[in-house]
C-alpha positions in Angstrom: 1.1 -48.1 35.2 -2.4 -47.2 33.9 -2.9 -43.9 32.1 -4.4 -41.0 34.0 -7.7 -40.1 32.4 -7.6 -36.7 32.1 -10.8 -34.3 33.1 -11.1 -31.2 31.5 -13.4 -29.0 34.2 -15.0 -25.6 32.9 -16.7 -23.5 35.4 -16.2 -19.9 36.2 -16.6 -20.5 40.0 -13.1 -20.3 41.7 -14.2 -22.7 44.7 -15.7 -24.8 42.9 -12.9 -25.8 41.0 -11.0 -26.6 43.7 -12.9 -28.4 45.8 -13.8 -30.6 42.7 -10.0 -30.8 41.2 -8.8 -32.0 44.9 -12.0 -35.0 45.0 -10.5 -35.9 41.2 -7.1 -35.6 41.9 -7.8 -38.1 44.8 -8.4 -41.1 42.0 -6.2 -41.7 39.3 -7.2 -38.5 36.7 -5.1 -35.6 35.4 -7.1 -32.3 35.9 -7.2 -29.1 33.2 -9.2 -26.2 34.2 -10.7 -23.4 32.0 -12.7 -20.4 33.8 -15.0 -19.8 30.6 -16.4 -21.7 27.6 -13.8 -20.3 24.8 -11.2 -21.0 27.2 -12.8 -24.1 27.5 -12.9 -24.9 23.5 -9.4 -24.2 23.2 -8.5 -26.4 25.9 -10.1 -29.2 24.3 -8.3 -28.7 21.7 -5.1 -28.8 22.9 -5.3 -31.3 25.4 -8.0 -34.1 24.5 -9.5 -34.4 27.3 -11.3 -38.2 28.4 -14.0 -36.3 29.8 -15.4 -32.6 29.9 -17.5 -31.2 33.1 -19.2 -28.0 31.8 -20.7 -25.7 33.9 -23.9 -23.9 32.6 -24.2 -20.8 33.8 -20.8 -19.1 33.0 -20.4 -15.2 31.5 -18.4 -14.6 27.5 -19.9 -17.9 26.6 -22.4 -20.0 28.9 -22.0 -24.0 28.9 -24.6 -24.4 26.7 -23.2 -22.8 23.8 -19.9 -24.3 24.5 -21.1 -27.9 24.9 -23.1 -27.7 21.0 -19.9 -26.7 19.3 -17.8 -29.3 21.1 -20.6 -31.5 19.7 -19.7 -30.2 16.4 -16.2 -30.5 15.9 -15.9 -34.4 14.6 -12.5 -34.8 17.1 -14.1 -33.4 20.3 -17.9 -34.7 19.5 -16.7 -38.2 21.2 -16.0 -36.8 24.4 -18.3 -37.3 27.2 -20.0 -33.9 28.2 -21.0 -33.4 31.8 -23.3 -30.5 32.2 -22.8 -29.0 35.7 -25.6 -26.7 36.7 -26.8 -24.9 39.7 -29.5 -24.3 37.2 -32.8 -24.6 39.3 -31.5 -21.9 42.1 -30.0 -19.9 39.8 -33.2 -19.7 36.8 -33.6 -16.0 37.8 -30.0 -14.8 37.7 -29.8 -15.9 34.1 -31.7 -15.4 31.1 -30.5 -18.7 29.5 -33.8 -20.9 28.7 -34.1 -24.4 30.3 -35.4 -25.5 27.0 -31.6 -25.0 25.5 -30.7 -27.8 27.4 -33.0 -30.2 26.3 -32.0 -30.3 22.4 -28.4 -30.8 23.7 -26.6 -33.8 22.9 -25.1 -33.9 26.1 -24.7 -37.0 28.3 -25.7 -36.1 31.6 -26.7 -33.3 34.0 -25.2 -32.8 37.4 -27.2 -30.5 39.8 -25.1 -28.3 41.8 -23.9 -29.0 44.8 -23.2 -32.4 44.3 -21.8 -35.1 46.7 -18.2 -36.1 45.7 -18.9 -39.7 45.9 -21.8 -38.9 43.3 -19.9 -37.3 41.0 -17.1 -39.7 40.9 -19.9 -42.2 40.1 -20.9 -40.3 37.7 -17.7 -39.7 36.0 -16.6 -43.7 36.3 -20.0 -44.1 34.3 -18.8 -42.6 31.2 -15.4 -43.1 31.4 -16.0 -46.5 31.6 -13.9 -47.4 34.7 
């Protein structure tokens, strides 16, 4: 039997999350959730996660500060980041720049909502499946 990849989502937004885990859950992946980015770290951690959604807009630490020290820590810098953002209809709620997402070395960006087939695509993409 073929290994579970296992998706590490981080994202402060309750619904979300479960909506998301159930379309995952559907395929063959293992699902770990963390409500905020230094929950998030330590969770990548622990668990090694094949892939990382990351949501942007989160409050103790917001996505983008999460995703550059995943970057920088050599045994979590391999895993694929996913940034999930609800960025454009939320630009005014948060005082996060767009321009901190551009020097990222992420490898993609999801808008918010997004269709499940779309962002099991996306996820097969990088996980190479």
């Amino acid at each position: 039997m073929q290994k579970k990849a296992k998706i590490l989502i981080v994202d402060d937004d309750v619904d979300f999350i479960e909506s998301t885990k159930i379309i995952l859950e559907s395929k063959p992946y293992e699902v770990i959730v963390a409500h905020e980015g230094d929950e998030g770290l330590r969770k990548a951690r622990e668990e090694s996660p094949d892939l990382i959604l990351l949501d942007v807009i989160m409050p103790t630490k917001d996505g983008f500060t999460a995703a550059e020290q995943l970057k920088k820590e050599p045994e979590l810098s391999k895993i694929p980041v996913l940034m999930l953002t609800a960025f454009s209809s939320k630009r005014s709620e948060t005082s996060i720049p767009v321009s901190r997402g551009y020097t990222l070395d992420v490898e993609d960006y999801i808008e918010k909502p997004v269709s499940p087939e779309e962002l099991l695509a996306r996820i097969e993409r990088y996980l190479g499946t």
